[in-house]
C-alpha positions as CSV (number, residue, x, y, z in Angstrom):
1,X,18.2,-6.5,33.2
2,X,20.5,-8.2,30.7
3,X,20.5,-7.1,27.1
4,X,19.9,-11.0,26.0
5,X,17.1,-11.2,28.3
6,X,15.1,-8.4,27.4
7,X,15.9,-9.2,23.6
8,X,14.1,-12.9,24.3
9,X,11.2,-11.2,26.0
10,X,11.1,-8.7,23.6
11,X,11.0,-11.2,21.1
12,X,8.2,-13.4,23.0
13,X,5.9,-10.5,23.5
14,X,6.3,-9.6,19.9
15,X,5.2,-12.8,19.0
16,X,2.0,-12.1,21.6
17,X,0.7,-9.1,20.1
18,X,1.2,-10.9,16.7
19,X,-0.7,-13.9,17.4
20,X,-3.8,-11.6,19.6
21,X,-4.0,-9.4,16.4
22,X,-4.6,-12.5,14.0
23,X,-7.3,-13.4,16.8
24,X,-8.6,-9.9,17.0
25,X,-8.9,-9.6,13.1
26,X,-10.4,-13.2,12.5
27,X,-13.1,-13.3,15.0
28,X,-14.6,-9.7,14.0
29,X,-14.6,-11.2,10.4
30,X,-12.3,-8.3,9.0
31,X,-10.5,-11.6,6.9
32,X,-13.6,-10.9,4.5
33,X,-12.9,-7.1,4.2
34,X,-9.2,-7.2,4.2
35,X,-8.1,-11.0,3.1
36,X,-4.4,-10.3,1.9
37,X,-3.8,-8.8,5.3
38,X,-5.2,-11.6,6.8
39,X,-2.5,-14.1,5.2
40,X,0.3,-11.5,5.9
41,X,-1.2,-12.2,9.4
42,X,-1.3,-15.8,9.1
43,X,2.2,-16.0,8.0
44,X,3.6,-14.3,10.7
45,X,2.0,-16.2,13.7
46,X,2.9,-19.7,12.1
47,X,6.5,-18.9,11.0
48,X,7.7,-16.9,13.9
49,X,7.5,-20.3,16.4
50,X,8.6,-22.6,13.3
51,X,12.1,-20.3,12.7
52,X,12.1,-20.1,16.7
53,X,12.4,-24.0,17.3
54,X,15.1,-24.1,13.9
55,X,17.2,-21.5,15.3
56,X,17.5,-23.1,18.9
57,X,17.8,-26.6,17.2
58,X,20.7,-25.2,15.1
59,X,22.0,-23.3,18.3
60,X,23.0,-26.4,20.0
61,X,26.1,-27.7,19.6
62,X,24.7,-30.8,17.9
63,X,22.5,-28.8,15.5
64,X,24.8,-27.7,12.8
65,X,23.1,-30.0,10.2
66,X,19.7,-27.8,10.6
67,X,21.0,-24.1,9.7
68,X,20.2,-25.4,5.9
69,X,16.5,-25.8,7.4
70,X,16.8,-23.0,8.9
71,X,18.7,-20.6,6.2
72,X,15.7,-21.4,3.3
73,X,12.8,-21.4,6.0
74,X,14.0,-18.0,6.9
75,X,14.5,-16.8,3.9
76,X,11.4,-18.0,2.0
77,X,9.2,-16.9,4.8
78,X,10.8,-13.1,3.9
79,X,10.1,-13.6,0.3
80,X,7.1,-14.7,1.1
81,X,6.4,-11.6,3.7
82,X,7.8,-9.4,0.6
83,X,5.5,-10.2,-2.0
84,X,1.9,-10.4,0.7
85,X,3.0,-6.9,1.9
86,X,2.6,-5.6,-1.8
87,X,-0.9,-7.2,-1.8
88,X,-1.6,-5.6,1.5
89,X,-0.3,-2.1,0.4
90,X,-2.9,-2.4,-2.5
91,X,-5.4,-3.3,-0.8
92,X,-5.4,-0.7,1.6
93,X,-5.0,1.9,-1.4
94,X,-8.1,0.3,-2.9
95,X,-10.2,0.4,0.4
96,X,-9.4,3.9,0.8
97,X,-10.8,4.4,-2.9
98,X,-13.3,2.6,-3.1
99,X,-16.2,5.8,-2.9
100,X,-14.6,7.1,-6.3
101,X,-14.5,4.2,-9.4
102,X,-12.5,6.5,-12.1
103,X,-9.6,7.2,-9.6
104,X,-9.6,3.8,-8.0
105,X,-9.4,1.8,-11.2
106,X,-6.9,4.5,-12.7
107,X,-5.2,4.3,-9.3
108,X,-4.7,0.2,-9.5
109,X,-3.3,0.0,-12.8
110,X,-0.4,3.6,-12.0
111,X,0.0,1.4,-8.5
112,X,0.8,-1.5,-10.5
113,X,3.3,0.3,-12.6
114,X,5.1,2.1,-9.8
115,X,5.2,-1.2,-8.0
116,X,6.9,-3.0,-10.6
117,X,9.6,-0.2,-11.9
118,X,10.2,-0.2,-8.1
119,X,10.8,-3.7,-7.9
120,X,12.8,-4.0,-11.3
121,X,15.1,-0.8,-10.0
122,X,15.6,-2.7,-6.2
123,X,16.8,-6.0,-8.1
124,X,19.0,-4.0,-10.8
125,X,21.4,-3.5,-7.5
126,X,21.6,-6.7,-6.6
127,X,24.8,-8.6,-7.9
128,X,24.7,-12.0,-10.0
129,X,28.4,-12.6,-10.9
130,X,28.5,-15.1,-8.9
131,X,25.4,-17.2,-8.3
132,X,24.4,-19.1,-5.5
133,X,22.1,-19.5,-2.8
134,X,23.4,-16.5,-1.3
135,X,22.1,-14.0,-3.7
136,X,18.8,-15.2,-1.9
137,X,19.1,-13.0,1.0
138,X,20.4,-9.9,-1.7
139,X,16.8,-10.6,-3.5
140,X,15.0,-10.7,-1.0
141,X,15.9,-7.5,0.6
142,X,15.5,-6.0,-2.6
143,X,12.2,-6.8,-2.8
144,X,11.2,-5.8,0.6
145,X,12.6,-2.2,0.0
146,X,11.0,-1.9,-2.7
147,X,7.9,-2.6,-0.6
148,X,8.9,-0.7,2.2
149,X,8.9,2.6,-0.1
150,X,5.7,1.4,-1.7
151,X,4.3,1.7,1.8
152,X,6.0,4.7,2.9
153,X,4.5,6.5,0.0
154,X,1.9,5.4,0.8
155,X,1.7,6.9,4.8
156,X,2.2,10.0,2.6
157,X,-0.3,9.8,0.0
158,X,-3.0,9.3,2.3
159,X,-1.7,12.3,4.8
160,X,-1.6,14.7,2.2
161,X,-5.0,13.4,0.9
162,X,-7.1,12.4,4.0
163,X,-9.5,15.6,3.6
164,X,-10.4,15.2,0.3
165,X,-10.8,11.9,0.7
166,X,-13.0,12.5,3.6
167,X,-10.6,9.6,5.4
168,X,-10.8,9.3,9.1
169,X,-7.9,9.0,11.4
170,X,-9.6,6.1,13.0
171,X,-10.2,3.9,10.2
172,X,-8.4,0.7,9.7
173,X,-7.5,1.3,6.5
174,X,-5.3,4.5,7.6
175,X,-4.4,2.8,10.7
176,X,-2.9,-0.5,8.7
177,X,-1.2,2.3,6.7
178,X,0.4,3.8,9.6
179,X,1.3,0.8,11.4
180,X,3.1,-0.7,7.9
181,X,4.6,3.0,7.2
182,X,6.1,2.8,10.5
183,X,7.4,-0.3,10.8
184,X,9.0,0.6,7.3
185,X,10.9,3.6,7.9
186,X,12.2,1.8,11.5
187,X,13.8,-0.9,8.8
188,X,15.2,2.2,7.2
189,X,17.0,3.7,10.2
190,X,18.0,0.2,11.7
191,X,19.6,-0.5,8.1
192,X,21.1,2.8,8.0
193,X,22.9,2.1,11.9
194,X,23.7,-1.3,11.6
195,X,25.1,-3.9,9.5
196,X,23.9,-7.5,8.5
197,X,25.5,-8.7,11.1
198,X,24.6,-6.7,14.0
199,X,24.7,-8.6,17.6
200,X,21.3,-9.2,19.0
201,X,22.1,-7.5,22.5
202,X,23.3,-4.4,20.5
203,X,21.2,-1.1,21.9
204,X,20.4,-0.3,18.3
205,X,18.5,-3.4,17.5
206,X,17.0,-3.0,21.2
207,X,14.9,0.4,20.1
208,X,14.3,-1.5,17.2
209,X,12.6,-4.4,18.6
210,X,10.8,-1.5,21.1
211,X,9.3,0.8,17.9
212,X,8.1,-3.2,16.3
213,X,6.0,-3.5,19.6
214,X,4.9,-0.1,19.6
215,X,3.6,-0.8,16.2
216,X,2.2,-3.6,16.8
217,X,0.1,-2.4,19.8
218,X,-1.0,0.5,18.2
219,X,-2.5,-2.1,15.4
220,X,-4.1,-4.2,18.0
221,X,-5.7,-0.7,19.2
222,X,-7.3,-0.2,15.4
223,X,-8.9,-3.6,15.1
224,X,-9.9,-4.3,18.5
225,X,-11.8,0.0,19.0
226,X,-14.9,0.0,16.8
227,X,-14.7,2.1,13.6
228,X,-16.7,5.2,12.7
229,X,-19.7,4.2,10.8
230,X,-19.4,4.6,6.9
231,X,-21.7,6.9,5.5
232,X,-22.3,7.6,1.4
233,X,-19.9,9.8,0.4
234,X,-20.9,13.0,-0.6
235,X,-18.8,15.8,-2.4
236,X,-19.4,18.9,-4.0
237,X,-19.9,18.8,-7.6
238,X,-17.5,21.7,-8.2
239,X,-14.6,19.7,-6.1
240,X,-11.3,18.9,-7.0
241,X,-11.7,15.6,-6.0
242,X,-14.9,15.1,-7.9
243,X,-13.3,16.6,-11.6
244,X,-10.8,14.3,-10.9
245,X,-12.8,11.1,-10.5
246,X,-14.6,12.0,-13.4
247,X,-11.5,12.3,-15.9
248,X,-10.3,8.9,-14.4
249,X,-13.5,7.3,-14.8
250,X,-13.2,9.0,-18.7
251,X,-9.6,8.1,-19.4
252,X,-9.9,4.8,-22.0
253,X,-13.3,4.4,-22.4
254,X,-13.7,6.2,-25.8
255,X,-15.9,8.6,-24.6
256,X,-16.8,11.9,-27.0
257,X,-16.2,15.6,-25.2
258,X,-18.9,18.2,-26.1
259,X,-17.6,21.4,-26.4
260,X,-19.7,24.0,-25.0
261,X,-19.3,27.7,-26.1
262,X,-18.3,30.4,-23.7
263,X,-21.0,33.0,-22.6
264,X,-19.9,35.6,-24.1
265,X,-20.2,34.3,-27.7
266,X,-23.5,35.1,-28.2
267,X,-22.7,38.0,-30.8
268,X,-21.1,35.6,-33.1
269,X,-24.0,33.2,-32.9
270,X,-26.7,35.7,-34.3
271,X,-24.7,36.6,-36.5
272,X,-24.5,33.2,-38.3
273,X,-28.3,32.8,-37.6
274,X,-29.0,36.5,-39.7
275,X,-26.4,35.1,-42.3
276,X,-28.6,31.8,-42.6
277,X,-31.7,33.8,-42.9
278,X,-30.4,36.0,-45.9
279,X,-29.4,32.7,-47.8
280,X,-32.5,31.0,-47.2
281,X,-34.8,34.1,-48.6
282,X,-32.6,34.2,-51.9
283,X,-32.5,30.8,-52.4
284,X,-36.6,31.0,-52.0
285,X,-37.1,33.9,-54.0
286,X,-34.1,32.4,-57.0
287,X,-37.0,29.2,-56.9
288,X,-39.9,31.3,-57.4
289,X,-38.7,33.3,-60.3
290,X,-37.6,29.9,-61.8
């Protein structure tokens, strides 16, 4: 099978497995539970035939006048990809937070922060001596590496974390996660093997294309299978995880910390009490003689 050929199925099935998630995810009403993702989703499945139809129209040999058309559709449709997949990467952190109020809302506002000295540090690279509509494509890859890491973080996060989190393997949440942390370190590699202006048929973009469907089928498989059901969250009070939630839930609210005495201080405390007695029976006995 030619290289071209399996690139343009490839490319046809991908859009497939797009399109059946976006029907998956609609009709079991998960847009209510998870709306930025549903956008992300939305985006996909109308730009993918829209940029298909440019770049053939461009491809013929009376098209030139479209690659404009094509160049800022592109382009804005990656910008716009960048920016939803932040959205998305928060909201999965705050589903997966959601039992515990002091970490989640302490959570948002470090995520926040990370995101934007990530996003700050991605566009400090990016070179504006010379302005022009090129530095489009610089900025927009900036942004979605800074994205990319956001999401590979955090794969981690919620790897390292899943037990005290009491996180299932089979939840959406960890399965968007996956899915997004996956498809994120594959546009690592593929950067890391290939330029800009890699040929289509090349092998490398080939496994490329091959880990995007694998990804892609494996997110069908998370909305499609039924979830565990969700039951109240219960922790020790002596866990980790619970002290934490509780001095996240204190942090900036003002609150007042009683200080309880150790044990083992009991010596020292009947001792004032004795010295308090003495002083109260002279100042009674000074008021008597008075």
């Amino acid at each position: 099978m030619p290289l071209e050929f399996a690139m343009s199925l490839m490319s046809a099935l991908e859009f497939v497995l797009w399109a059946a998630l976006g029907v998956i995810f609609w009709r079991k009403g998960l847009h209510h539970r998870f709306p930025a993702i549903s956008i992300y989703l939305a985006l996909r499945v109308i730009s993918t035939p829209v940029l298909l139809g440019l770049l053939y129209l461009q491809a013929q040999p009376w098209g030139h006048g479209y690659f404009p058309l094509y160049f800022y559709a592109y382009w804005g449709a990656y910008l716009a990809s960048a920016v939803t997949l932040f959205f998305v990467t928060l909201e999965v952190f705050r589903s997966v937070l959601a039992s515990f109020a002091g970490l989640l809302r302490l959570g948002t506002i470090v995520f926040r922060w990370v995101a934007l000295v990530s996003a700050i540090a991605s566009l400090a690279t990016v070179s504006y001596s010379h302005l022009s509509v090129m530095v489009i494509p610089d900025i927009a890859y900036a942004l979605m590496r800074s994205v990319s890491i956001l999401q590979l973080c955090l794969l981690g996060f919620l790897c390292l974390c899943m037990n005290a989190l009491r996180l299932s393997g089979r939840e959406l949440a960890f399965g968007t996660a996956l899915v997004l942390g996956f498809m994120s370190a594959n546009d690592f590699i593929h950067a890391l093997l290939t330029s800009k202006t890699t040929d289509l048929s090349a092998p490398v973009q080939l496994a490329y294309e091959a880990i995007i469907l694998l990804s892609l089928g494996v997110w069908v498989a998370y909305c499609a299978l039924p979830e565990p059901a969700r039951k109240p969250m219960v922790v020790p009070a002596n866990s980790t995880i619970y002290r934490w939630n509780e001095i996240a839930a204190a942090l900036g609210h003002g609150t007042q910390v009683a200080v309880q005495r150790p044990a083992n201080s009991f010596f020292l405390t009947d001792v004032e009490r004795v010295v308090e007695k003495v002083l109260t029976r002279n100042l009674q006995g000074n008021e008597s003689k008075s």
